[in-house]
C-alpha positions, -999 to 999 in steps of 0.1 A, spaced: -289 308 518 -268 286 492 -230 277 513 -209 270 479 -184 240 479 -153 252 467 -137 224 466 -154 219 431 -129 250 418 -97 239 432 -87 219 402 -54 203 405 -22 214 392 19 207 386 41 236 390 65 223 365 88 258 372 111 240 403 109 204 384 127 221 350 148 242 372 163 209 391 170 194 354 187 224 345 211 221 372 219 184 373 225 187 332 248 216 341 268 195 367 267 164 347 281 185 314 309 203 340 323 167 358 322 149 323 358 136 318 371 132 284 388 105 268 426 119 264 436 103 234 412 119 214 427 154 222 464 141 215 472 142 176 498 123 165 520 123 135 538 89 138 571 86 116 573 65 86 588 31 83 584 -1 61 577 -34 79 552 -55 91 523 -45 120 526 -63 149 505 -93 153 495 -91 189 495 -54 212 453 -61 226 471 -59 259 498 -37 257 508 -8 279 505 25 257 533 51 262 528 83 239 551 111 237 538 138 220 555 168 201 566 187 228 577 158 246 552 152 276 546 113 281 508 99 286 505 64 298 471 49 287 453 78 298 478 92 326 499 121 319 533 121 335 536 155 358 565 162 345 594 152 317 622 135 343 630 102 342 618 97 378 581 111 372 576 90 341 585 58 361 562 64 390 536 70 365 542 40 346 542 21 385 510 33 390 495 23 356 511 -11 348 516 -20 386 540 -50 391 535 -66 352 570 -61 336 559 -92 315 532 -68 297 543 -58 262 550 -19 256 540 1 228 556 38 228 537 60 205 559 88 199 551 122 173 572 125 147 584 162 155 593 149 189 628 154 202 649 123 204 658 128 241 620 121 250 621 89 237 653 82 246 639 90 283 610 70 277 629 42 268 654 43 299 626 47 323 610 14 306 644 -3 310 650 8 342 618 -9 355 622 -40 337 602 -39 307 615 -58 277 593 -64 253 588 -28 237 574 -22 204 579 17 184 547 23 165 553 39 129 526 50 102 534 31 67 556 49 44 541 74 17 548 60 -14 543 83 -47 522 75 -76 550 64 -99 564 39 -78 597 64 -71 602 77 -37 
C-alpha cells in the first residue's frame, strides 16, 4: 500500500478578494472626509480701479464677501450676515493680532451694506490697516474708455 503525501498538492495561495475589498472601502472614506479648499469654489468678480498693487499683503487676513453678501475669513465662513457673527468669526481666525493688515475681497455685484458691515465689524475690533482689493481697469483697444 502507497500512503500519498498531500502536502505535495496544497500549493499556497492569496485570496486577494478581502485585501481589494478593504482598499475599496478606505478609498471610499478617504474620497467622502476630503475637505476642499474654499476659495476655489468662490468666484469673484472684483470691481475695477486704477492704482498701484499693494506692495506687501503675504500676511494679511483675507475677508471675502461674495455676491450675495456671505463673509469668508481665510477659509471660515461667517454663520450668518450680522455684524456680531462676522466679528466672532474674525476673533477666532485672527485671534488677538489687530496689528495684522486686512485685505477685504469683496464681488463686484455685492451690495454695499455687506461691505459696509464688513468694514464696521473690522473697526469695531480694532483693525486699521485695511486694504479693498480691485481688478485693473479694462481699457479698450483705442486708448478711449
Amino acid at each position: 500500500m502507497r500512503i500519498r503525501d498531500h502536502r505535495a498538492d496544497d500549493e499556497p495561495e492569496i485570496n486577494l478578494v478581502p485585501l481589494i475589498d478593504v482598499i475599496l472601502v478606505l478609498i471610499i472614506f478617504f474620497v467622502l472626509t476630503t475637505t476642499f479648499d474654499a476659495r476655489s469654489v468662490l468666484k469673484l468678480q472684483l470691481p475695477q480701479a486704477q492704482g498701484e498693487p499693494a506692495r506687501e499683503q503675504a500676511r494679511a487676513l483675507s475677508v471675502l464677501v461674495n455676491a450675495e453678501g456671505r463673509y469668508f475669513v481665510e477659509d471660515r465662513e461667517a454663520l450668518r450676515t450680522d455684524v456680531e457673527s462676522l466679528k466672532d468669526t474674525l476673533r477666532e481666525v485672527a485671534g488677538d493680532d489687530r496689528e495684522r493688515p486686512v485685505l477685504l475681497r469683496a464681488d463686484a455685484r455685492t451690495p454695499h451694506q455687506a461691505v459696509v458691515t464688513a468694514l464696521d465689524a473690522l473697526g469695531q475690533l480694532g483693525f486699521s490697516r485695511v486694504s479693498i482689493a480691485t481688478a485693473p481697469e479694462q481699457r479698450s483697444p483705442g486708448g478711449a474708455r
